[in-house]
Every structure is written in structure tokens, then in C-alpha cells.
C-alpha positions as CSV (number, residue, x, y, z in Angstrom):
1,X,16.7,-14.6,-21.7
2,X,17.1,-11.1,-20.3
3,X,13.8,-9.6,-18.2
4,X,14.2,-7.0,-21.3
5,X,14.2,-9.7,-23.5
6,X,11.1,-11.3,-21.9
7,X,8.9,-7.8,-22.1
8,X,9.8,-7.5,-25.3
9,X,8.5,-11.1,-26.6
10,X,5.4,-10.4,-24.5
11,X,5.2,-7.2,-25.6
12,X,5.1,-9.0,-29.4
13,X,2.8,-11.5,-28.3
14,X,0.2,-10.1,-26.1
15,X,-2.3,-6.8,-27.4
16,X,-1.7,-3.5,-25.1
17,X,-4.2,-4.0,-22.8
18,X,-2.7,-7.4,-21.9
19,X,0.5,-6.7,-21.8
20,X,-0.1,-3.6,-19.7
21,X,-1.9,-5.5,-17.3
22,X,1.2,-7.7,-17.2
23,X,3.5,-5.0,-16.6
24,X,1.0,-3.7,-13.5
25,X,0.8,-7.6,-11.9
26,X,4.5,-7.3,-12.1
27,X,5.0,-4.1,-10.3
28,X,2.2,-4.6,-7.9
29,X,3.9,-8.2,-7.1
30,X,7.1,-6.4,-6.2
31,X,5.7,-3.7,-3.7
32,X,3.9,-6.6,-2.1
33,X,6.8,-9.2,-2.0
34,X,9.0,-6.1,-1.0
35,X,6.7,-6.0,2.1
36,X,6.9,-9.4,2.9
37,X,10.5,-10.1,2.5
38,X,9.8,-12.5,-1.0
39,X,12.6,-12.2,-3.5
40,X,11.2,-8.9,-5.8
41,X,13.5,-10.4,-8.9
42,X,11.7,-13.8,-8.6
43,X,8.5,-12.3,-8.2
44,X,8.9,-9.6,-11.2
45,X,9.0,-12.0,-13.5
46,X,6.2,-14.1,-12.3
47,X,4.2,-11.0,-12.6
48,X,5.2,-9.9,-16.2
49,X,4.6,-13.8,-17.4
50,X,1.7,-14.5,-15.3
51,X,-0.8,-14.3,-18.5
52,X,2.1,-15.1,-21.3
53,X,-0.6,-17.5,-22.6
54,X,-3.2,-14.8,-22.6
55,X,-1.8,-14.7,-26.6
56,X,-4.2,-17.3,-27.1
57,X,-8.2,-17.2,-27.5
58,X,-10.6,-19.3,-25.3
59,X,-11.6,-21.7,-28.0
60,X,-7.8,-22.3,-28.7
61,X,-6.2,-23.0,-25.3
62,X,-7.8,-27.1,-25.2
63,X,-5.7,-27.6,-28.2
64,X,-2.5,-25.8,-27.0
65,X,-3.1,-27.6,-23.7
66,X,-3.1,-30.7,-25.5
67,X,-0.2,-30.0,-27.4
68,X,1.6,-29.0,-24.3
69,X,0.6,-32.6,-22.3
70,X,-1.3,-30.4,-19.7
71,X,-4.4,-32.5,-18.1
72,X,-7.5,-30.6,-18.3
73,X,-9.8,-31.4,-16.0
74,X,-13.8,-31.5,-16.6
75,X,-14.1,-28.2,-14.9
76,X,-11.2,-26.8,-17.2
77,X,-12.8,-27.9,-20.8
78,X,-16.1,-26.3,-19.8
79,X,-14.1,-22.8,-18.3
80,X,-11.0,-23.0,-20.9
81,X,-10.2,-19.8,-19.8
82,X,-8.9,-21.5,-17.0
83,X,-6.2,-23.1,-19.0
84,X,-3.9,-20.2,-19.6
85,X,-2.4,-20.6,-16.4
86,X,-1.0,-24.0,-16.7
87,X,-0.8,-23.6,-20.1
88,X,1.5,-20.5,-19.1
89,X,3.4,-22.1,-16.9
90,X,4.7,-24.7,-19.6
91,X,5.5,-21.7,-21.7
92,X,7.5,-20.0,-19.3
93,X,9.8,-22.7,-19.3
94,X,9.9,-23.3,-23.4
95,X,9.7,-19.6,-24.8
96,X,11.0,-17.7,-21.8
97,X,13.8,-20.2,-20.4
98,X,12.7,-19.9,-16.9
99,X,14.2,-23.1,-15.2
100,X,13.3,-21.7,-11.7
101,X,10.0,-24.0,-10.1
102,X,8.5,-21.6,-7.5
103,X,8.4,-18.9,-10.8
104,X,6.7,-21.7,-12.8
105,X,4.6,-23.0,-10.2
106,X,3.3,-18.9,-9.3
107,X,2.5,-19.0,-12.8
108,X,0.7,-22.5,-12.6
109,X,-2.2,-21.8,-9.7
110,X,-2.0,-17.8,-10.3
111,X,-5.8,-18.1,-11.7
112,X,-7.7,-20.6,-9.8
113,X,-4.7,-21.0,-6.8
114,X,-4.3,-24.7,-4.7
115,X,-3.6,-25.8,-1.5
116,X,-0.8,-25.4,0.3
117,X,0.3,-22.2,-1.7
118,X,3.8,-20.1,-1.0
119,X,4.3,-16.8,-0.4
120,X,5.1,-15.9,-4.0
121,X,1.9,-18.2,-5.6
122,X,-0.2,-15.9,-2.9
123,X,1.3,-12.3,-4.4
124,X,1.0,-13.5,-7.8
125,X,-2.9,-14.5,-7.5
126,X,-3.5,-11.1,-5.6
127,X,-1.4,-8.8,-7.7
128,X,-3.2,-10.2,-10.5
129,X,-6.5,-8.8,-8.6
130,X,-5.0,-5.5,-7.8
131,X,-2.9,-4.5,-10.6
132,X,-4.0,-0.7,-11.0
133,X,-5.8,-1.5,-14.3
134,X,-8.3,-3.5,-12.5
135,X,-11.6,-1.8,-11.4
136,X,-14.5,-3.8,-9.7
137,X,-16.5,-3.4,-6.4
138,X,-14.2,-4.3,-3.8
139,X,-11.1,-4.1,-5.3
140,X,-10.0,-0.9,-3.2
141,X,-10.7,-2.9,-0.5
142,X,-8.1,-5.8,-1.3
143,X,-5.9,-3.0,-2.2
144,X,-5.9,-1.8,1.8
145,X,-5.6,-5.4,2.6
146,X,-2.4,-5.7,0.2
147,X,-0.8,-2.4,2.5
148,X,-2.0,-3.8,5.6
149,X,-3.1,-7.2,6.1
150,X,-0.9,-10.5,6.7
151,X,-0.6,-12.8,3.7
152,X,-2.7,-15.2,4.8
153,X,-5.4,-12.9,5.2
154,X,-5.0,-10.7,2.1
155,X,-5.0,-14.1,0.2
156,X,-7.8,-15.6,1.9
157,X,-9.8,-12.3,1.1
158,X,-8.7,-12.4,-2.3
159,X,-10.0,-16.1,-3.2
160,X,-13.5,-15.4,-1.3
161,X,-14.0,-12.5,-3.5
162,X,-13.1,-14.6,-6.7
163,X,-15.2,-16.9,-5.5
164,X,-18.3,-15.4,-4.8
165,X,-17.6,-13.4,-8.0
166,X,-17.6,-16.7,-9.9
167,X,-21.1,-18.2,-8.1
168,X,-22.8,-14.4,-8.8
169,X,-21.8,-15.7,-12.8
170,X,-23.7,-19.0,-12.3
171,X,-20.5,-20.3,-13.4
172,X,-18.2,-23.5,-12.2
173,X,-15.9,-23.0,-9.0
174,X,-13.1,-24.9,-9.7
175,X,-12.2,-27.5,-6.8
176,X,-8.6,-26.4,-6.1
177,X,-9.9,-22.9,-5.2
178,X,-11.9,-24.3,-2.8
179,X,-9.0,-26.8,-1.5
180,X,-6.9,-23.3,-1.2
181,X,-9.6,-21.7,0.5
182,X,-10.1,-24.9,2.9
183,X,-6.3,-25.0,3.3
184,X,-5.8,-21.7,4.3
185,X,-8.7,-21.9,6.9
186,X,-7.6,-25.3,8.4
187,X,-3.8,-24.1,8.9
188,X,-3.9,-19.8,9.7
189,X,-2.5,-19.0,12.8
């Protein structure tokens, strides 16, 4: 499949606001990969198929995780939103043809990250904060750190905003975000 042919089967599946938000991760990716010598084909289509499961409601994404043999974990079936990342990453690979791991992997910790990420899982899970359709306290910040800051740091801001974010909700923290946070902290130069 052709990246024409993937937007347009997004495009198809996703409503506007999704799939513009898709088409801004996927941009935003590139300037950042561009900066840090990461492969801006690779990381383009990570971007645009980041949220290809986003086609799915909350309430349905247990079931297609189910039919798609993903493990959810106990964290997962009470924050199902969680799922359309893994749940993405199995779709990249049956409706988009993408064979390529680190693209499918990106796609897999781009919501809730893990340790031990690469360069492109760490652009994916940041562009998908800064995209220009995203507006929230803070965010112009990250957006500086995205121009000037190394990965490591832009990334490390990035998941302690996303987590204090998710304690203001009262909500779960999932444990790999934590691991990536711990990860990063433990091994930075």
C-alpha cells in the first residue's frame, strides 16, 4: 500500500478531526525526526497511523482487542482508551501492510510509551502532544522543547506532563509510563 493509499483508507475510516490530527502527528514527526537524523519516510507513516484504531469507540476496543489476541492488562480494561495503540499497531500490519517493526512498535507505546524507547517511539509519543491541533497549558512549552531540547529531554518532559495530567484526572497511571519515565532517568547522559 501506497502512503496515498494509506491516507486515503484513514481518511475513510477516521472522522475529520481525527484524521486531521493524524495528518499533523505525521508532519510534526517529520520536522522532529528531520532534526534528529531519524528516517522522515519511516516516521511519516508512523505519524499518519498512529491513531488508525481511533475508528473505534471506547466501549468497543476490549472486543477488537480480543479479536486481535492483544493482552489487556487490568489497567487497560478500566482505561480502554488505552487500547487503540496496541490495538493500532496490529492494524497497521493487517489493513495497512506495514511489515516494518520499529513503525509497528512506534505505533504500539505511542499512548502510554515503555522502557527502553527508540528515537522514533520518542517522536511519535511527542508529536502526538504537539501536533498543531492540540491546545492545553503547556503545550507551547513542549513545542520549544521539540526545537530545542535533546530527545531524551523533550521525551522525558513530555511523559511528566502526561503524567501529571493523568493524576490531576484522578485517573490510573499506567505502569509502563512510569517504567519509561524510570528508564529514561536511570540511563540520560
Amino acid at each position: 500500500m501506497t502512503i496515498d493509499d494509506m491516507r486515503r483508507t484513514l481518511m475513510s475510516r477516521l472522522n475529520k478531526n481525527r484524521f486531521a490530527h493524524s495528518i499533523g502527528v505525521a508532519n510534526t514527526a517529520v520536522d522532529i525526526a528531520n532534526r534528529f537524523g531519524v528516517d522522515p519516510q519511516k516516521t511519516y507513516v508512523a505519524g499518519l497511523l498512529h491513531d488508525c484504531a481511533r475508528q473505534f469507540e471506547n466501549d468497543q476496543l476490549p472486543v477488537e482487542a480480543a479479536k486481535r489476541s492483544v493482552n489487556i492488562s487490568d489497567v487497560e480494561y478500566k482505561v480502554p482508551l488505552l487500547l487503540h495503540a496496541p490495538i493500532g499497531a496490529v492494524m497497521c500490519q493487517t489493513d495497512y501492510g506495514i511489515d516494518d517493526p520499529e513503525i509497528i512498535q512506534a505505533i504500539e507505546r505511542h499512548t502510554v510509551a515503555d522502557r527502553n524507547m527508540s528515537a522514533l517511539d520518542m517522536i511519535i509519543y511527542f508529536a502526538d502532544m504537539i501536533e498543531p491541533h492540540r491546545n492545553y497549558p503547556g503545550v507551547d512549552e513542549l513545542r520549544r522543547l521539540a526545537r530545542e531540547a535533546t530527545l531524551e529531554k523533550m521525551f522525558l518532559e513530555g511523559l511528566n506532563q502526561s503524567i501529571c495530567f493523568v493524576v490531576s484526572k484522578g485517573s490510573l497511571v499506567h505502569p509502563k509510563t512510569i517504567d519509561a519515565r524510570n528508564f529514561i532517568l536511570l540511563h540520560q547522559s
